[in-house]
C-alpha positions in Angstrom: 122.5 -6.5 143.4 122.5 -7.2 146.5 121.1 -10.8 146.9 123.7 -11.5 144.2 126.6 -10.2 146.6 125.3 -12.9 149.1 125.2 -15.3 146.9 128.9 -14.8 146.0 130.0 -14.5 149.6 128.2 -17.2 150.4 130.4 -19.8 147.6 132.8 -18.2 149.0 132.7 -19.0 152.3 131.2 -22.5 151.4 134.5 -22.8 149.0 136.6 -21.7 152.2 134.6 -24.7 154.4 135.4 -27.2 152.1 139.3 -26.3 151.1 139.6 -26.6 155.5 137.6 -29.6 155.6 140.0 -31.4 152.7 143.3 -29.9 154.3 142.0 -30.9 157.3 141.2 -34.4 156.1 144.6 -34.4 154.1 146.7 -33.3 157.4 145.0 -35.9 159.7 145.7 -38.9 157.0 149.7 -37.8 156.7 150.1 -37.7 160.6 148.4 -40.6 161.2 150.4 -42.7 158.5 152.6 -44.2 161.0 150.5 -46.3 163.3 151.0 -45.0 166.7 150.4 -48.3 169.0 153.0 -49.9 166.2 155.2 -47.2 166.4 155.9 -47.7 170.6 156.0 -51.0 170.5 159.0 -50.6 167.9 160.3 -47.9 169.6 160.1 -50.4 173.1 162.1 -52.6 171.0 164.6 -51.4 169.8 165.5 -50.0 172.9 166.0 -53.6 174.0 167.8 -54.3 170.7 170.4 -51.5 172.3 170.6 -53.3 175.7 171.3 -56.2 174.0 173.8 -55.1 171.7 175.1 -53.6 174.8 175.3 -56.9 176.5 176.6 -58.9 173.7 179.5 -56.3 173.3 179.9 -56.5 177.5 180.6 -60.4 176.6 182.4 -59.9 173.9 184.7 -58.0 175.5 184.9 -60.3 178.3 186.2 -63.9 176.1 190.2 -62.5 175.8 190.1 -62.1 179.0 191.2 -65.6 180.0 191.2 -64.3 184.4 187.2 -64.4 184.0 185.5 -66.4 185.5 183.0 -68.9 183.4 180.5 -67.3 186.0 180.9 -63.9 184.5 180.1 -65.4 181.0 177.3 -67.3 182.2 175.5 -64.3 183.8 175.8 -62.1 180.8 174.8 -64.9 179.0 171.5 -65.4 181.1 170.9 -62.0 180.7 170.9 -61.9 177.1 168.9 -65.1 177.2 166.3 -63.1 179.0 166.0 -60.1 176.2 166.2 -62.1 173.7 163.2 -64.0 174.9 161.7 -60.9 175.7 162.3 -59.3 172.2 160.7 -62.9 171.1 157.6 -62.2 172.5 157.5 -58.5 171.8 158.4 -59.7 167.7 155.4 -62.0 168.2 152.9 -58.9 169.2 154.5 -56.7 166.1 154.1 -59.2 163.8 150.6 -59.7 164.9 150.1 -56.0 164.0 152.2 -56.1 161.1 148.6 -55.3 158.7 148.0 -52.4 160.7 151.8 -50.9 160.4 152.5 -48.6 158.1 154.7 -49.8 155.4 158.3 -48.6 157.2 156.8 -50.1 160.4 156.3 -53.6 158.6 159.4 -53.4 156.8 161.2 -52.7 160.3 159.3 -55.8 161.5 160.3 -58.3 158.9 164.2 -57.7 159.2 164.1 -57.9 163.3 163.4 -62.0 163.0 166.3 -63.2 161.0 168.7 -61.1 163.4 167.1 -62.2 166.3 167.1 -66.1 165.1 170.8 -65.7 164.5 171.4 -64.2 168.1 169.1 -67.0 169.9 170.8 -69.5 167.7 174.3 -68.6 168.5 173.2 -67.7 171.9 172.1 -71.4 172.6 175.4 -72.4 171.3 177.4 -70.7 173.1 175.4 -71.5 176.4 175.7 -75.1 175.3 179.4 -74.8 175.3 179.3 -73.5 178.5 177.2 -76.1 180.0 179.2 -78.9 178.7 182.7 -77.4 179.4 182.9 -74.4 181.8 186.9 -74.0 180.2 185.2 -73.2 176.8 185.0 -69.6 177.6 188.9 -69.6 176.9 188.4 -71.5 173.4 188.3 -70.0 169.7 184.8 -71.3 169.1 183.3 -69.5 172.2 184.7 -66.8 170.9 183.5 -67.2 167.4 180.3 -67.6 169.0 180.4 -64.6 170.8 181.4 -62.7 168.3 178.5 -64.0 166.4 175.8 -63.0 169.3 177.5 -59.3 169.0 177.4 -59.1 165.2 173.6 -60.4 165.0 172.9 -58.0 167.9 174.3 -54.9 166.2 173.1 -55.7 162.8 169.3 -56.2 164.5 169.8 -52.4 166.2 171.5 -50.6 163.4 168.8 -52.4 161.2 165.4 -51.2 163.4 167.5 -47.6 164.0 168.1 -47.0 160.0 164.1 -48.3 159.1 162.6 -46.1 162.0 164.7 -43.0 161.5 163.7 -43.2 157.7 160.0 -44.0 158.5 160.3 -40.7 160.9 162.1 -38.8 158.2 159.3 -39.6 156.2 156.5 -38.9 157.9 158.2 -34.8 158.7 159.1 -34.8 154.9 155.5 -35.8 154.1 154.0 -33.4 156.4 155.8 -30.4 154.9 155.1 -31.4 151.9 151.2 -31.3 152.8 152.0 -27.9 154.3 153.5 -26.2 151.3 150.9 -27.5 149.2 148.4 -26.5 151.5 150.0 -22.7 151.0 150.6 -22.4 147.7 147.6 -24.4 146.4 149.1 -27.1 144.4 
């Protein structure tokens, strides 16, 4: 009776290794869905997608105003310039990595380039406008423009912010789910 007791404990405790080996396995694979290298470079931009939604509301705010100077417009439009050309190069590296992203992360990816082509398109207009009249601040079609560069801008942030909140959502929903059927068995 006794080596037979052994025995039993012994599947048991080998049963018990392998049901923590498999949760553990399962818990590690739902926490490391979302690539982590992916996820801060997102993160990274679109925080910059906020500054320049930020920006592009600054100037927007800016073309009633017909007392500005076409100075004031031209330095918020160099600075949106800059993060746009920054959030171009940043785009680059994510799309690079799009393989390795996890399917939220890739989704979030492919909807930042057509927003960000419509900002740097209607960006270059509206510097253009700029450059060949400095009085075009005060017309309609800087202003259209403008308008443009904010709506692009916003639709880019609210875009990134609705993909990555659901991807977080997700990924907690996901885990709990592990978690409960880790307790209950199923």
């Amino acid at each position: 009776m006794l080596p037979k007791s052994k025995i039993i404990i012994a599947f048991s405790l080998l049963t018990i290794l392998l049901l923590v080996g498999l949760a553990d396995s399962a818990l590690a694979e739902a926490t490391t869905f979302r690539n982590p290298q992916v996820g801060k470079q997102l993160t990274d931009f679109k925080q910059t997608a906020f500054e320049m939604r930020r920006e592009a509301d600054t100037l927007k705010s800016m073309t009633p105003n017909k007392r500005l100077s076409w100075e004031s417009h031209t330095y918020r439009l160099s600075t949106l310039k800059d993060q746009v050309n920054e959030m171009g190069r940043s785009l680059a590296e994510l799309e690079a990595q799009k393989s390795i992203a996890s399917e939220g992360q890739a989704l979030a990816i492919e909807h930042a380039r057509p927003h960000l082509v419509s900002v740097a398109q209607n960006l270059t207009a509206a510097i253009e406008l700029v450059n060949e009249n400095r009085n075009s601040v005060q017309w309609s079609e800087y202003g259209n423009t403008v308008n443009d560069i904010y709506a692009h801008a916003d639709a880019l942030h609210n875009r990134l912010d609705t993909i990555l909140d659901y991807e977080k959502a997700k990924t907690r929903f996901d885990s709990l789910e592990l978690e409960r059927s880790l307790m209950t068995g199923y």
